[in-house]
NUPA-960592 format. One record per residue (C-alpha): residue in three letters; x, y, z. Coordinates in steps of 0.001 Angstrom, whole numbers, padded with zeros to 6 digits, always signed. Layout:
! NUPA-960592
ALAXYZ
...
! end
This chain:
! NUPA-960592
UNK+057652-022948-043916
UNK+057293-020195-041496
UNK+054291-019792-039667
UNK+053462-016520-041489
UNK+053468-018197-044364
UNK+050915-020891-043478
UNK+048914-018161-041717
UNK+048929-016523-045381
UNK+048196-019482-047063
UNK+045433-020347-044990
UNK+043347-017232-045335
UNK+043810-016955-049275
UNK+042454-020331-049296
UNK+039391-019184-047234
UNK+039294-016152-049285
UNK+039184-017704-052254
UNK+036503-020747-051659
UNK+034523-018018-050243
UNK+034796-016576-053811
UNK+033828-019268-055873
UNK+031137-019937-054278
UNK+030027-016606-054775
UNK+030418-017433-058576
UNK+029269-020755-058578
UNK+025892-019155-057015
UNK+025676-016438-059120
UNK+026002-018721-062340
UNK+023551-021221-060842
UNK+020586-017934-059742
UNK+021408-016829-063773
UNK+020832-020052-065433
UNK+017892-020945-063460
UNK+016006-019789-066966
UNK+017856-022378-068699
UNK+016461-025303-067331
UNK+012721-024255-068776
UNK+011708-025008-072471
UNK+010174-022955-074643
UNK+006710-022598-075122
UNK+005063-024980-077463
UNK+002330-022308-078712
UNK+000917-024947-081214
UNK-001450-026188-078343
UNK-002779-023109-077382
UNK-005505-021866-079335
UNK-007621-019797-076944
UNK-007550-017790-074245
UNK-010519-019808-072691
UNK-007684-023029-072393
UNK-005296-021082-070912
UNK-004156-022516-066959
UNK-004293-019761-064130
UNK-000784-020891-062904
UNK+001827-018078-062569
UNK+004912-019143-064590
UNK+005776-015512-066338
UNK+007491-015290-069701
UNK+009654-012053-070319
UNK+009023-011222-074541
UNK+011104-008902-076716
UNK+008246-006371-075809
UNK+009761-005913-072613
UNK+006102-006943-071067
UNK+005790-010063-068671
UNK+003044-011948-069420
UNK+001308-014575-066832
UNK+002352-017644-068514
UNK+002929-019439-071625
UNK-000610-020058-073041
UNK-000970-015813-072676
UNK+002067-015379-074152
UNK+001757-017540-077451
UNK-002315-016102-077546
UNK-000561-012399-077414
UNK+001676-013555-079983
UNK-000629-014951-082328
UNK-001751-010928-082095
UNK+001629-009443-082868
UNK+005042-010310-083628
UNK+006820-011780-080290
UNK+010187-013542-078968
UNK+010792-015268-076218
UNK+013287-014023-074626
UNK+013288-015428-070910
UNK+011073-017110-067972
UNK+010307-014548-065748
UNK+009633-011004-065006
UNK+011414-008462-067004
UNK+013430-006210-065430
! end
């Protein structure tokens, strides 16, 4: 092989590792809400046992709501769905 070649070779290779990592970080940031349950509303029964810990929970409101004991109190209210953990966008 000519030196070209491996010249060639070399910087596709670089070029593409460069893009699957890329890929492979982008999947891994867009999962991140996988690795979270859902929320067990069954043990929240007022708003006066809810934690003050930030861990939002997007609903199919579109509204973010501080975490999952104010979610499932809020949902109790109205008809919600989870939909994600974290803000919505």
């Amino acid at each position: 092989m000519s030196s070209t070649w491996i010249k060639f070779l070399f910087l596709l290779t670089l070029v593409l590792l460069n893009f699957g990592v890329h890929v492979f970080t982008y999947a891994m940031l867009k999962s991140e809400n996988y690795f979270y349950d859902l929320p067990n509303c069954s043990q929240y029964t007022n708003m006066k046992n809810c934690s003050k810990a930030l861990k939002p929970i997007c609903a199919d409101d579109r509204i973010s709501y501080y975490n999952d004991c104010h979610f499932c109190i809020e949902k109790q209210k109205k008809k919600l769905k989870y939909r994600y953990h974290g803000i919505c966008t």
